[in-house]
N, C-alpha and C positions, 0 to 999 in steps of 0.2 A: 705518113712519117713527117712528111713538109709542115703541120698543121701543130705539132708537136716541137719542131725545130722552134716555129717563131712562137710560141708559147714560151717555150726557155729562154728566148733572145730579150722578149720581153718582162720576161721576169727578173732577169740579172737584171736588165736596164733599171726598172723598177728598185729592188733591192739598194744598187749601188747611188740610184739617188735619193734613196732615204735617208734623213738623218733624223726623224725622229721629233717628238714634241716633250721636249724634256719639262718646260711648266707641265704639264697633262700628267706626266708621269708622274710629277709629284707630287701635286694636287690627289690622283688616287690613291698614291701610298700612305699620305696625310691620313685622307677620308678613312682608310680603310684600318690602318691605324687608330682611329678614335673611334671606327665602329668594335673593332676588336676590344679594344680598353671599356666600351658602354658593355656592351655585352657580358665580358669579363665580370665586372663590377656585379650587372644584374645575377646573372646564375652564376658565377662562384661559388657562394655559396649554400645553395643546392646542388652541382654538380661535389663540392667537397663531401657532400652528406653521402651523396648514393658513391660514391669512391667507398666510402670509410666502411658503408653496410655492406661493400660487395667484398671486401676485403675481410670484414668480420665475418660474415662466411665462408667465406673458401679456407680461413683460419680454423674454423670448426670443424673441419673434417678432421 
């Protein structure tokens, strides 16, 4: 139980002295944003086509 105690003692500690790498964090939401937008661009439109034929079928029932 003792080994569990200083496990949480150490955790808060941890926790309460983070504040975090806000350049970092927004560097990846950048990145990940522009990966989304490349992406997007490339299969858009193939993904709009198999949207449209999956929908034109299930209309034909």
């Amino acid at each position: 139980m003792i080994p569990c105690r200083r496990y949480l003692r150490h955790a808060r500690s941890r926790l309460a002295d983070e504040r975090g790498d806000v350049p970092g964090w927004v560097l990846i939401t950048l990145m990940t944003a522009g990966l989304v937008i490349i992406i997007w661009s490339l299969a858009g439109p193939a993904l709009s086509s198999v949207f449209e034929q999956a929908i034109a079928r299930v209309s034909g029932f």
